[in-house]
C-alpha positions as CSV (number, residue, x, y, z in Angstrom):
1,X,17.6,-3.7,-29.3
2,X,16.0,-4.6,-25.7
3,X,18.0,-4.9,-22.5
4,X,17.0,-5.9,-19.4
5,X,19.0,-4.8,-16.4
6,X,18.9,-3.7,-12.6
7,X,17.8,-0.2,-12.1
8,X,20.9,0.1,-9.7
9,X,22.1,3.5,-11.6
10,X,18.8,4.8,-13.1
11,X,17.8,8.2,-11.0
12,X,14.1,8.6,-9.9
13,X,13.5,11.5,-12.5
14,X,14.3,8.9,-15.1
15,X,11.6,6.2,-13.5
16,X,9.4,8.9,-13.3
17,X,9.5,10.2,-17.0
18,X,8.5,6.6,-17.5
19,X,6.1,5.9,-14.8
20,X,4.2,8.5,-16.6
21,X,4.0,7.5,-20.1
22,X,3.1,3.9,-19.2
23,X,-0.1,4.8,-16.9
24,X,-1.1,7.6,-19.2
25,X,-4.4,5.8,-20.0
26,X,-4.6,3.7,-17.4
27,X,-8.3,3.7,-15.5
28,X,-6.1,5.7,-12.7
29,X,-4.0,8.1,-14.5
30,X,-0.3,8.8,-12.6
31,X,-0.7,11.7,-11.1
32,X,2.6,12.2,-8.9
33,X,5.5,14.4,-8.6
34,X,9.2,12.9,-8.7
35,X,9.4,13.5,-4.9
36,X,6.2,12.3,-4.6
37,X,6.9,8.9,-6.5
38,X,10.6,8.8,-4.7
39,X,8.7,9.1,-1.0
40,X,6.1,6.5,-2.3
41,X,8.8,3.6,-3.3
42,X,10.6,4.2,-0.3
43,X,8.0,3.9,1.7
44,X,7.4,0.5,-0.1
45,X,10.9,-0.8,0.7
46,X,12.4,-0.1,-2.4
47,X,15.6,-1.8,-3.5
48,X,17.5,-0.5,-7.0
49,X,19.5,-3.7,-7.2
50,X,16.6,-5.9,-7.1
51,X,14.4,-3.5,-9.5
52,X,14.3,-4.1,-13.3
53,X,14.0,-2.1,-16.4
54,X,13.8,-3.0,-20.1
55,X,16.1,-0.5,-22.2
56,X,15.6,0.2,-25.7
57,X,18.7,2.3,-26.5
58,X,19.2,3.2,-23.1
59,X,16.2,4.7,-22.7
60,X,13.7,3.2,-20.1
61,X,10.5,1.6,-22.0
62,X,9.2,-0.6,-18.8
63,X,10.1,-1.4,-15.2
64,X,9.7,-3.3,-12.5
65,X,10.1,-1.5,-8.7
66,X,10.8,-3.5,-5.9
67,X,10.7,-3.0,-2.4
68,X,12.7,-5.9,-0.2
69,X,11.7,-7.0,3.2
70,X,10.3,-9.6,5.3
71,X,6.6,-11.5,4.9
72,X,5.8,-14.1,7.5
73,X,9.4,-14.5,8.5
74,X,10.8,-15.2,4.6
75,X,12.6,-12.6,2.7
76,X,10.3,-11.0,0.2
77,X,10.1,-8.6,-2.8
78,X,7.1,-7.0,-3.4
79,X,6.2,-5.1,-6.2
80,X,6.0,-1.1,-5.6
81,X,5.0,-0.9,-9.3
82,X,4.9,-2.1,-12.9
83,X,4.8,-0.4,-16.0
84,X,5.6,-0.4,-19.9
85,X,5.7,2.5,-22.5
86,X,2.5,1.4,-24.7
87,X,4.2,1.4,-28.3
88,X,6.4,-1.5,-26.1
89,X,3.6,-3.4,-25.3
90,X,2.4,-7.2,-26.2
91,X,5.8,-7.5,-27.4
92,X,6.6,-9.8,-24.9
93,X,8.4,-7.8,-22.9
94,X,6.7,-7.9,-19.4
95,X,7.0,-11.6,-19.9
96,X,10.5,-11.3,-20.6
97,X,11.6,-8.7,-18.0
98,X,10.1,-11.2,-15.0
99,X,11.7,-14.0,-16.4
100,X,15.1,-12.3,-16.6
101,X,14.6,-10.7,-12.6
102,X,14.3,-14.0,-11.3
103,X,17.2,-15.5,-11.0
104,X,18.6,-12.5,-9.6
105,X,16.3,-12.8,-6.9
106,X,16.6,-16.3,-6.0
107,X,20.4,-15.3,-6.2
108,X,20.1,-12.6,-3.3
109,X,18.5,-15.0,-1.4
110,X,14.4,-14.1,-2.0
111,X,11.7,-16.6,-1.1
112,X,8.6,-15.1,-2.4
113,X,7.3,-12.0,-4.6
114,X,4.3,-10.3,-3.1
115,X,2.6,-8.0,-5.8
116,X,-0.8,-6.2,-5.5
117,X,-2.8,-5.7,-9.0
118,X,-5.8,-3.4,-9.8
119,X,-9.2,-6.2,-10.1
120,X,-10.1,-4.2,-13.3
121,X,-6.6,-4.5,-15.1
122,X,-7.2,-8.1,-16.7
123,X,-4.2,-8.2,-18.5
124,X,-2.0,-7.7,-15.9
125,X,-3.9,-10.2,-13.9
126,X,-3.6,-13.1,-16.4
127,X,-0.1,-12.5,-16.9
128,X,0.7,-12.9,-13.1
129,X,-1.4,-16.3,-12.8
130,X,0.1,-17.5,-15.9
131,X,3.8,-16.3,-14.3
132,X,3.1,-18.7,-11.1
133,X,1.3,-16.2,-8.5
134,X,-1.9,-17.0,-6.7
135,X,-4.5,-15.0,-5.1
136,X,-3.4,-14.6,-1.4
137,X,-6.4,-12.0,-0.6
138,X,-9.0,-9.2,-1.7
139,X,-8.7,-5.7,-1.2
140,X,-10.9,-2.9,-1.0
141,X,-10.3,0.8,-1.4
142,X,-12.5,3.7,-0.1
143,X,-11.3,7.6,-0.5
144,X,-13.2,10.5,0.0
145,X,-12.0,14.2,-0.6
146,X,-11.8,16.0,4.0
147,X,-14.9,18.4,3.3
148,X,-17.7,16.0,2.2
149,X,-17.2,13.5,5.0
150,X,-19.8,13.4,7.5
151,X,-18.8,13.7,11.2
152,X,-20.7,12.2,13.7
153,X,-20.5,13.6,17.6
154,X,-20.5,10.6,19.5
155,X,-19.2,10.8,22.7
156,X,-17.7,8.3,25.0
157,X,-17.7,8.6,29.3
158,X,-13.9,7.6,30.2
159,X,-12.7,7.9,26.3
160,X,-9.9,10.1,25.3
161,X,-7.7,10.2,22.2
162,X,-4.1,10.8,22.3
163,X,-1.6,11.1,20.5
164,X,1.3,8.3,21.1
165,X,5.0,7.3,20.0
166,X,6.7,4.1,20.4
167,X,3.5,2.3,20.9
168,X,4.0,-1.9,22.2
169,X,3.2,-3.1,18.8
170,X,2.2,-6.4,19.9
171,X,-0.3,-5.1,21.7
172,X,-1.4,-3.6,18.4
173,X,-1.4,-6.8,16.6
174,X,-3.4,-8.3,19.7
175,X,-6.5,-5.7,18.0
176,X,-6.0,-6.3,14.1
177,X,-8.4,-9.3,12.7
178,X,-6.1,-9.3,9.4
179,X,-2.9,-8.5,8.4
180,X,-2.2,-5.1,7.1
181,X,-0.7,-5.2,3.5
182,X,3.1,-4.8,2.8
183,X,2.2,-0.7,2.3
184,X,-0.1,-0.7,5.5
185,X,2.5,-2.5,7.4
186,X,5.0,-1.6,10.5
187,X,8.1,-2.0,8.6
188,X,6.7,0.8,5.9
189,X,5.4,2.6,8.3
190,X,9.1,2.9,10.2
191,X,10.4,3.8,6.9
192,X,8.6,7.2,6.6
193,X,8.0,7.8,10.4
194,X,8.1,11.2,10.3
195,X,4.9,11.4,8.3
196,X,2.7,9.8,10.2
197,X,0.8,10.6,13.7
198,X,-0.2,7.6,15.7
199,X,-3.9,8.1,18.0
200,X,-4.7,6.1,21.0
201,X,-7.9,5.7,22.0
202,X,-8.1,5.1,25.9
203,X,-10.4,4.1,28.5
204,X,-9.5,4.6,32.1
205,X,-5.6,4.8,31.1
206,X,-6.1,1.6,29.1
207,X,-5.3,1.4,25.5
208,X,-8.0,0.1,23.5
209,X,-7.8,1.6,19.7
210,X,-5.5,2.9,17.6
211,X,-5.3,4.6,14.0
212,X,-2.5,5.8,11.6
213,X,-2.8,8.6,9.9
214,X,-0.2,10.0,6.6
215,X,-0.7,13.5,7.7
216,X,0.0,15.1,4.2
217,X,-2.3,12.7,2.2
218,X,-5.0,11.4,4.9
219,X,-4.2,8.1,4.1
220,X,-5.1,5.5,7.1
221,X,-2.7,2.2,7.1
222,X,-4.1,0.8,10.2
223,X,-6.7,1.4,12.8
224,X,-8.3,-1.2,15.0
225,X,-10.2,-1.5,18.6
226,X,-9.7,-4.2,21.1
227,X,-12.5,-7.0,20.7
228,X,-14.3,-6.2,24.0
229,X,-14.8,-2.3,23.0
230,X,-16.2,-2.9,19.6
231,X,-19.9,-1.9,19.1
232,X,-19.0,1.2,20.9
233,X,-18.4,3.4,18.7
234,X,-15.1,3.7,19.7
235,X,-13.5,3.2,15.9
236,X,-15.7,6.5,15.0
237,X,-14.8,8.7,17.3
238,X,-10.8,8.1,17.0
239,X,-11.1,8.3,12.9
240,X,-13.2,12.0,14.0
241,X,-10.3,12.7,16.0
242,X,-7.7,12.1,14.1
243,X,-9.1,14.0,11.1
244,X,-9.9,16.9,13.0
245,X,-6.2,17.2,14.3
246,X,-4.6,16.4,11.3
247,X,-7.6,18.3,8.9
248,X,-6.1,16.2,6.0
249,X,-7.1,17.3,2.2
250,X,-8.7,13.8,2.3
251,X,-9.3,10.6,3.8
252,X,-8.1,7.1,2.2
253,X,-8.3,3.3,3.3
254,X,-6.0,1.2,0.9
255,X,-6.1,-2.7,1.1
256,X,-9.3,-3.2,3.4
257,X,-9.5,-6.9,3.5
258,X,-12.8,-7.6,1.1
259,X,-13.8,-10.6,3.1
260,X,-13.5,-8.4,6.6
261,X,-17.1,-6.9,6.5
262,X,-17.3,-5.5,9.7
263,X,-14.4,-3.0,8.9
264,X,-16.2,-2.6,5.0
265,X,-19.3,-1.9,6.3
266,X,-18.0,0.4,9.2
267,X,-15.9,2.6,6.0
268,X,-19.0,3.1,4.4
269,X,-21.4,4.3,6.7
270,X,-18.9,6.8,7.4
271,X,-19.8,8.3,3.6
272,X,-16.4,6.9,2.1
273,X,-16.9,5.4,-1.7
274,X,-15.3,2.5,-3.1
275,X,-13.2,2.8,-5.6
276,X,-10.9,0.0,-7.3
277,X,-10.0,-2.9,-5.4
278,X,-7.5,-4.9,-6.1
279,X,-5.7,-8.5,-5.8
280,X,-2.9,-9.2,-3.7
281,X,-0.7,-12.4,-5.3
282,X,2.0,-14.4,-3.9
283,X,5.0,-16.6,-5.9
284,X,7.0,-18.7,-4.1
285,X,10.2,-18.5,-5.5
């Protein structure tokens, strides 16, 4: 018999015995530790009351992790990951475990689920359209392991790059031409502070760039230059910088906006390569 129930009192070893039996063949195999997937969720935001599992005999057989927060000023969940043990699949189940989260959420007061899926998982994919969610954007990804990037030594008269805290984040925002995904964003950023080192880039005491950088993982949330000192190579030498201080294992950009091609284009002449991109969906609830 199948329940379906909050994940309120399930422990992370428990999610993670799962996570790993439900992306075993999965194009991207799970390859993380329990305190690896623990920092990961809570990075995303995530909330045990509003997360699901299905239960066959107690034992987990597929979840649903979601972080809570806000997204353009309504309360949102988002979904830090999904996942079903494959002898439970096309049983219905992921069908039935969304169905039975909703009215949980709309109870705790949620106004839309956010979710991110991987372009070349086409199951998933049609199960979220047929569930209600739309398209909202396309992401690109880029990764490349520290020792085979290329560095270039450009230099800039008046340039320096310094490390900051506390930085005015609306003038941040004020550089950004899109809007960082949930993972890329402030609020997850906040969550893990401690992990992160935040670069300014200024120009006769002026700040005009900044870049994020996870220090253990090399993974880049946000960087961005003000519009008048673009074409200036400006975005180079911070991300040379920033690597050099932090001398990360390697370098990743998650959620690149697809349709943001001066950013895309800027990724891969710095020898980066694509890897899967994915959707990011949106259901009003």
């Amino acid at each position: 018999m199948i329940t379906i129930h909050p994940l309120t009192d399930l422990s992370i070893a428990e999610i993670h015995h799962c996570f790993e039996m439900a992306f075993i063949d999965y194009a991207e195999p799970f390859d993380l530790s329990v305190s690896q997937l623990k920092y990961m969720i809570e990075r995303r935001g995530y909330a045990p009351e509003l997360s699901f599992g299905a239960f066959s005999d107690r034992v987990l057989a597929g979840f649903t992790l979601n972080g809570c927060g806000t997204w353009n000023g309504e309360k949102t969940v988002y979904d830090t990951g999904t996942g079903m043990v494959k002898e439970f699949r096309k049983k219905g189940l992921a069908t039935r475990l969304f169905n039975e989260s909703l009215p949980v959420l709309r109870e705790a007061g949620v106004k839309q689920y956010l979710l991110e899926v991987i372009r070349t998982n086409q199951g998933a994919y049609d199960l979220y359209l047929k569930a209600g969610f739309l398209v909202t954007r396309q992401f690109e990804y880029y990764v490349m392991p520290y020792n085979q990037l290329r560095f270039n030594n450009f230099l800039m008269d008046g340039l320096s790059i310094t490390e900051i805290s506390d930085p005015d984040q609306e003038i941040l925002i004020s550089f950004q031409d899109f809007m960082p995904s949930w993972q890329n964003s402030f609020a997850a950023i906040s969550r893990k502070s401690g992990s992160f080192k935040i670069y300014g880039a200024f120009y006769d005491n002026r700040l005009v760039g900044y870049g994020m950088i996870e220090t253990h993982t090399g993974d880049i949330p946000q960087l961005a230059v003000a519009k008048d000192f673009r074409r200036r190579k400006v975005a180079t030498i911070l991300f040379n910088q920033m690597l050099r201080e932090v001398n990360p294992p390697a370098v990743r950009f998650i959620n690149i906006q697809q349709d943001y091609e001066p950013f895309n284009r800027w990724v891969l002449s710095l020898g980066l390569k694509a890897g899967y991109g994915q959707y990011e969906m949106m259901m009003k609830l």
